[in-house]
N, C-alpha and C positions, 0 to 999 in steps of 0.2 A: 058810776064814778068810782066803785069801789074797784072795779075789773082796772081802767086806769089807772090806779094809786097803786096794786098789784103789779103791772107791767113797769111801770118807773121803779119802783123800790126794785125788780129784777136787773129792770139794764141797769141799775147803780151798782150791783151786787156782781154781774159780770165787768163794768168797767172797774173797778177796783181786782176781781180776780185778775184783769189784764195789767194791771198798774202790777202788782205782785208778782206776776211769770216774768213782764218782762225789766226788772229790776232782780228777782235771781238770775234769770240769763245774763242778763250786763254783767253781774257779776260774775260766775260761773266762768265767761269769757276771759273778765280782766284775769281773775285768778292764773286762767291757762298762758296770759300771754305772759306775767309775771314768774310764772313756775320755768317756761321757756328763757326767760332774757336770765333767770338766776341758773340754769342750768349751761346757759352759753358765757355766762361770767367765771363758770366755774372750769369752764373747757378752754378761756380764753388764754392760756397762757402757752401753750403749741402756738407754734407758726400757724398763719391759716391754711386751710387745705381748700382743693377745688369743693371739696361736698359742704364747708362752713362757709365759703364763698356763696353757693347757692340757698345753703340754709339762711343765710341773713340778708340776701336777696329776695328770696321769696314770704320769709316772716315779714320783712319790711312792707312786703307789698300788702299783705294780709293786714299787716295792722295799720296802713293808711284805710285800705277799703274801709276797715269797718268803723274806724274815726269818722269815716268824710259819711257812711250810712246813721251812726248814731248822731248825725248834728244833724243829717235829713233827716231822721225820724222826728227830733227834738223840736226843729224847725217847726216842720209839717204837721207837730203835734199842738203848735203854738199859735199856728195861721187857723186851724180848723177847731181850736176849744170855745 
């Protein structure tokens, strides 16, 4: 029983290390896409150019994916607890 009680106190000890990683990741992330949109407010006063045309084409798409992947994870985390 005791080997038992050992292996459960472990996986609690890595699922909580995982709760931790990926909640600085989350964050980590948001900070980079907030650093990005204050650096683009800060450019926004030029007329737009073809390369800020693409630049906020392709962020926009970046930060849909990873919206629509953190509410799968959220999701997927909430069908399988």
């Amino acid at each position: 029983m005791q080997y038992r009680d050992q292996i459960q106190a472990y996986k609690e000890v890595l699922r909580e290390e995982h709760r931790s990683a990926q909640g600085y990741s989350s964050m980590v992330i948001g900070v980079g896409y907030a650093g990005y949109f204050t650096l683009w407010g800060l450019t926004k006063s030029d007329p737009i150019s073809r390369l800020q045309a693409w630049s906020a084409l392709l962020i926009g798409i970046s930060l849909a994916i990873y919206v629509a992947w953190e509410v799968y994870v959220m999701a997927s985390n909430a069908l399988h607890a």
